[in-house]
C-alpha positions as CSV (number, residue, x, y, z in Angstrom):
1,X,69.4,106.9,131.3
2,X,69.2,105.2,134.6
3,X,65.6,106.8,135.3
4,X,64.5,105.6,131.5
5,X,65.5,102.3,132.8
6,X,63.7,102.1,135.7
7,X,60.7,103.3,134.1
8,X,61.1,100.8,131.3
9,X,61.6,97.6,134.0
10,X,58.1,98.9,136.0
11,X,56.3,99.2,132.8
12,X,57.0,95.7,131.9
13,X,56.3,94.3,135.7
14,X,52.7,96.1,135.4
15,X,51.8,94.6,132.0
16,X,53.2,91.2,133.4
17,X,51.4,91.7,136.7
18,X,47.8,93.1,134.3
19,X,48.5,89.2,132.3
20,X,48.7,87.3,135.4
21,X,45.7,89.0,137.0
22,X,43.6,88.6,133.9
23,X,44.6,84.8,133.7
24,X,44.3,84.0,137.0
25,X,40.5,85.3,136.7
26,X,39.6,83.4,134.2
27,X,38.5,79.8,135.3
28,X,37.5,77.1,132.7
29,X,34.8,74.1,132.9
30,X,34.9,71.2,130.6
31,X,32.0,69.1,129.9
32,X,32.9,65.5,128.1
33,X,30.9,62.2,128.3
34,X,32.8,60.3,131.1
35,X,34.9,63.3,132.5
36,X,34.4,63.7,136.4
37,X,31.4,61.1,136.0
38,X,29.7,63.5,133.6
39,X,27.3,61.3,131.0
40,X,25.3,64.0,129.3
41,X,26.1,63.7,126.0
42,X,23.8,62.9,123.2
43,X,24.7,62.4,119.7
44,X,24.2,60.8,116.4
45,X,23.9,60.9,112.6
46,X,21.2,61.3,110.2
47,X,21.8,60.2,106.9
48,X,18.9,60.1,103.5
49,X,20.5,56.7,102.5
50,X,17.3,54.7,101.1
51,X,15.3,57.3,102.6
52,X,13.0,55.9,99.2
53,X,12.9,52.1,101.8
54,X,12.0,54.2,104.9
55,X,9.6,56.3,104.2
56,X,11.7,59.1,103.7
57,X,13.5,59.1,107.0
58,X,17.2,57.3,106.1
59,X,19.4,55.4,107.8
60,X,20.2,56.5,111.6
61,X,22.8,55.4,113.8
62,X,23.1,56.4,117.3
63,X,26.4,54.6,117.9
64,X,30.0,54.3,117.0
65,X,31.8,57.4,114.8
66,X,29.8,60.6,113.9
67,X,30.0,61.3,110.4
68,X,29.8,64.6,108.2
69,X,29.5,63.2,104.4
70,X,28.2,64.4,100.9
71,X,28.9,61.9,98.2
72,X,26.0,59.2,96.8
73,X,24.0,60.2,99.9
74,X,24.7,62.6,102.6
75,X,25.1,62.8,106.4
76,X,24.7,64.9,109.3
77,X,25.9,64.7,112.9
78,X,23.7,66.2,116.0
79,X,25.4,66.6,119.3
80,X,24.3,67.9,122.4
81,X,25.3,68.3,125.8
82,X,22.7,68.4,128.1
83,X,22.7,70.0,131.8
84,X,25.6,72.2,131.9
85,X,26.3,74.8,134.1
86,X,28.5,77.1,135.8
87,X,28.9,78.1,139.4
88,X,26.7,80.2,141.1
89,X,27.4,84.2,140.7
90,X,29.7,83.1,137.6
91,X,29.2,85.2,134.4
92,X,30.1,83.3,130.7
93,X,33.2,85.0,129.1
94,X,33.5,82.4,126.3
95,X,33.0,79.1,124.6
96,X,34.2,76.5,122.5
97,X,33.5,73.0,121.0
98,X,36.4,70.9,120.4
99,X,36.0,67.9,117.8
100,X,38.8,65.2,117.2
101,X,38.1,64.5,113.5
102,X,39.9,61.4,111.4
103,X,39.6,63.0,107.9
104,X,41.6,61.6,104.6
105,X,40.9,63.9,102.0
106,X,41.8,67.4,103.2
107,X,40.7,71.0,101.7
108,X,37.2,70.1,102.9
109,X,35.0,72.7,104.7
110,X,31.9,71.6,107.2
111,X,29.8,73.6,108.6
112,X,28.0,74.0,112.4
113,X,24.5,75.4,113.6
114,X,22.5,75.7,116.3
115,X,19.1,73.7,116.3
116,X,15.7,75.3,117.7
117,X,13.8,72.6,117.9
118,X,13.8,69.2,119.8
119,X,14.8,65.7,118.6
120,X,14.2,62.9,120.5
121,X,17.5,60.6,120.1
122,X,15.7,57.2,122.1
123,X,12.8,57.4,119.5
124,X,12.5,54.9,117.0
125,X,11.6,57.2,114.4
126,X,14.1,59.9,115.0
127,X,15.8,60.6,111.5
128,X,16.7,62.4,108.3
129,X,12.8,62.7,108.2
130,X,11.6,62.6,111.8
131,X,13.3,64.9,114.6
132,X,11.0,63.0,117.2
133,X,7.7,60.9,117.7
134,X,5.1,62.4,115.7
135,X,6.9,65.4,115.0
136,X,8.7,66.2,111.6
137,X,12.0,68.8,110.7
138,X,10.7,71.4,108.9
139,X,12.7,70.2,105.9
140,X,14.0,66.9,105.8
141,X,17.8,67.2,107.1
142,X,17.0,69.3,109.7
143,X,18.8,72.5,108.1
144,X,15.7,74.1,108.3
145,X,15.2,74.1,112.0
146,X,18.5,76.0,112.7
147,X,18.6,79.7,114.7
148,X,19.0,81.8,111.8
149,X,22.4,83.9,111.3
150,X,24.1,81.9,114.2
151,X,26.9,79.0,112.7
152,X,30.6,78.2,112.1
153,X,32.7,77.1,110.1
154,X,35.1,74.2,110.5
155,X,38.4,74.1,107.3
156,X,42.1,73.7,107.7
157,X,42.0,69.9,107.3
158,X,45.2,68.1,106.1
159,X,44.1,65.1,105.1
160,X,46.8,63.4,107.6
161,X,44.0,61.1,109.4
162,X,43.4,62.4,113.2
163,X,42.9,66.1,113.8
164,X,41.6,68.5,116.5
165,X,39.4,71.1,115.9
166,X,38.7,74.1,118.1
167,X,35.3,76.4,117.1
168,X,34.5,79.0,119.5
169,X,31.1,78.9,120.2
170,X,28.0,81.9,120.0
171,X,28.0,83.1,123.9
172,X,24.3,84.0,123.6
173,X,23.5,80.4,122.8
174,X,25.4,79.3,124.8
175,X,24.3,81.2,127.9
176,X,20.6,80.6,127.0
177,X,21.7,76.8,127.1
178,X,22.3,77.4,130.6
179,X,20.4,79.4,131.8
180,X,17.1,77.6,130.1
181,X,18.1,74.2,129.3
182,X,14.9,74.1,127.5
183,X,16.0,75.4,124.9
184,X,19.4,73.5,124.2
185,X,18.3,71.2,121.3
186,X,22.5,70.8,120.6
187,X,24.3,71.5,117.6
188,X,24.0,69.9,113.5
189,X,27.1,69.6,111.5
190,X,27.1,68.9,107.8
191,X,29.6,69.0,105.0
192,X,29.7,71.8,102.8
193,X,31.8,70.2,99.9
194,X,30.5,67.4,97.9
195,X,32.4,64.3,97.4
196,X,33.8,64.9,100.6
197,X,33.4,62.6,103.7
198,X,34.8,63.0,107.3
199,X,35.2,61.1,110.8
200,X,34.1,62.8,113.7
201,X,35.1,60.7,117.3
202,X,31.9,61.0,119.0
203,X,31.2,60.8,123.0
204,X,31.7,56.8,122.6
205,X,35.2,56.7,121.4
206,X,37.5,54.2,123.5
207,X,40.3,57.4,124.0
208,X,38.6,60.0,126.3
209,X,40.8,62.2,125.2
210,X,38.9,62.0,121.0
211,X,35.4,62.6,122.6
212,X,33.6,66.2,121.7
213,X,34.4,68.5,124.6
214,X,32.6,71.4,125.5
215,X,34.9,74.0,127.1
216,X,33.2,77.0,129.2
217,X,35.5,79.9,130.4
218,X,34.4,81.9,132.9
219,X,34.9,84.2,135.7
């Protein structure tokens, strides 16, 4: 009985030990606008709202709340966050976006993909038509210009008002992001129900603590 014990107490200090060694591996790297003086972060909404007044390109803003909506007209949010990185000899174990969304209705599902092509957030026709000067989305919406097979899916809302959201991210994206910034062109979410509308804090809200984070985990 003794010897069963003893056996049983080691077994439990090497799976502790195993735990601790894993955890203590893993390191973790957080990119926000305005943490440790990064400022990186690009993002906006593109909307069709009297796209019939504008030539087919909507109504843009690239300030104040991003916005995920598909009632009268519909609206999509881009963010990206340019020049990340890990350190040197560090390999990628995982990723993950985390969104602080004010949301009212609840039972709404949006949706998340990775763009392939550029968009030019400082020019003046960069919209629901436009990604950039001179250069159209494929399809209006930019849905079109996404990598194909390669999204997520954000549900669970409550409808209670201020919510965090936590998507883990596609590593090989992600580690192409890195490794050839040229080809980060950021992410597009849209809403996936119609009539519903939601609030996403984007990298200008007054709390820190609501802007989109990107969290890196790595060893």
């Amino acid at each position: 009985m003794r010897e069963k014990l003893i056996i049983y107490i080691l077994s439990i200090g090497f799976v502790f030990m195993s735990c601790m060694n894993v955890f203590a591996a893993e390191k973790v790297i957080v990119f926000q606008q305005g943490l440790d003086g990064y400022q990186n972060v690009e993002d906006a909404i593109i909307t069709n709202l009297f796209v019939q007044d504008t030539n087919g390109n909507g109504v843009t803003a690239r300030e104040g709340y991003l916005r995920a909506f598909h009632q009268f007209y519909e609206a999509r949010s881009l963010i990206r966050f340019k020049q990340i990185s890990l350190p040197n000899g560090s390999d990628l174990l995982r990723a993950e976006l985390k969104l602080v969304v004010t949301d009212w209705n609840g039972g709404m599902m949006m949706a998340g993909y990775y763009l392939e092509k550029p968009w030019d957030i400082e020019s003046e026709s960069f919209g629901w038509k436009n990604r950039q000067k001179d250069q159209l989305w494929t399809e209006p919406g930019g849905l079109a210009d996404v990598i194909q097979g390669k999204s997520f899916i954000m549900n669970g809302f409550s409808g209670e008002g201020i919510q965090e959201k936590v998507i883990p991210l596609d590593n090989e994206v992600i580690l192409s992001w890195i490794k050839e910034p040229s080809t980060n062109f950021g992410i597009l979410i849209t809403m996936l129900d119609k009539d519903a509308s939601a609030w996403i804090h984007s990298s200008e809200d007054p709390v820190q603590a609501y802007r989109p984070q990107l969290i890196l985990y790595y060893e």
